[in-house]
N, C-alpha and C positions, 0 to 999 in steps of 0.2 A: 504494500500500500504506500508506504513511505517512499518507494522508487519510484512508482506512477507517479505523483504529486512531484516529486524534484524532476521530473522526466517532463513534465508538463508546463511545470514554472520555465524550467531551461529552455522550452519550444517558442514560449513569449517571450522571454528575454531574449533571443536571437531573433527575432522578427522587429521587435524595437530597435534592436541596433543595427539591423538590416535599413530598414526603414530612416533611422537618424543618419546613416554615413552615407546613404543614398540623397538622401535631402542636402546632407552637409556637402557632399562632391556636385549635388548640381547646383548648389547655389555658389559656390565657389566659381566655378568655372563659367556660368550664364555669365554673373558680374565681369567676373575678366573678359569674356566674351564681347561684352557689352562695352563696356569703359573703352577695351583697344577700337573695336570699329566706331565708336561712337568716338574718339580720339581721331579717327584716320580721316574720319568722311568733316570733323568739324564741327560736329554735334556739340550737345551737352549729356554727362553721364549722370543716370537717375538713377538711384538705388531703389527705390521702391518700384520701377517701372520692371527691373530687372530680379528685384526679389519675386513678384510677384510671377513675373515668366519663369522662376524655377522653379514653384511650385504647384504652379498644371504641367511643368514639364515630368516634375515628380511623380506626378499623379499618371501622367500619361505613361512614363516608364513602368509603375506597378500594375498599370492598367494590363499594358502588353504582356508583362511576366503571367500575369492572370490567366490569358488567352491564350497562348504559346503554352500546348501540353509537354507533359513533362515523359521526356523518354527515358525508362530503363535500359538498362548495357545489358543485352547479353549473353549468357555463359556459351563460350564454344565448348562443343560436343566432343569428347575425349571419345578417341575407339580404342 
C-alpha cells in the first residue's frame, strides 16, 4: 500500500516538473526569440506580449504530446 501511494505521488511530481521546465524553456527562448528579431527588424521588445506567446505555445506543445500516441519498442524474437 505504502509503495502505491509513493509510486503515485512520484507520477505527479514528475508531470509538475515536466510541465515547469517545459514552461521555463519556452518562455526562455520565445523572449530571446522575440527581443533578437524585435532588435533586428527595429521594433520595441515587450515582455508581456512574448510571455504571453509562451504560454499557448506551452499549451500547444502539451496539447501535441497528448495527441501523438505513444509507441512501445518491441522485443525481437530470439530462435
Amino acid at each position: 500500500m505504502l509503495i502505491y501511494i509513493v509510486r503515485i505521488r512520484l507520477e505527479i511530481e514528475v508531470k509538475t516538473v515536466r510541465f515547469f521546465l517545459t514552461f521555463f524553456w519556452t518562455l526562455l527562448l520565445i523572449n530571446m526569440t522575440s527581443y533578437v528579431v524585435n532588435s533586428m527588424t527595429g521594433g520595441h521588445y515587450d515582455f508581456a506580449s512574448a510571455s504571453i506567446l509562451s504560454v499557448v505555445a506551452t499549451l500547444v506543445i502539451f496539447l501535441i504530446a497528448k495527441v501523438i500516441p505513444i509507441e512501445t519498442a518491441v522485443e525481437p524474437e530470439h530462435h
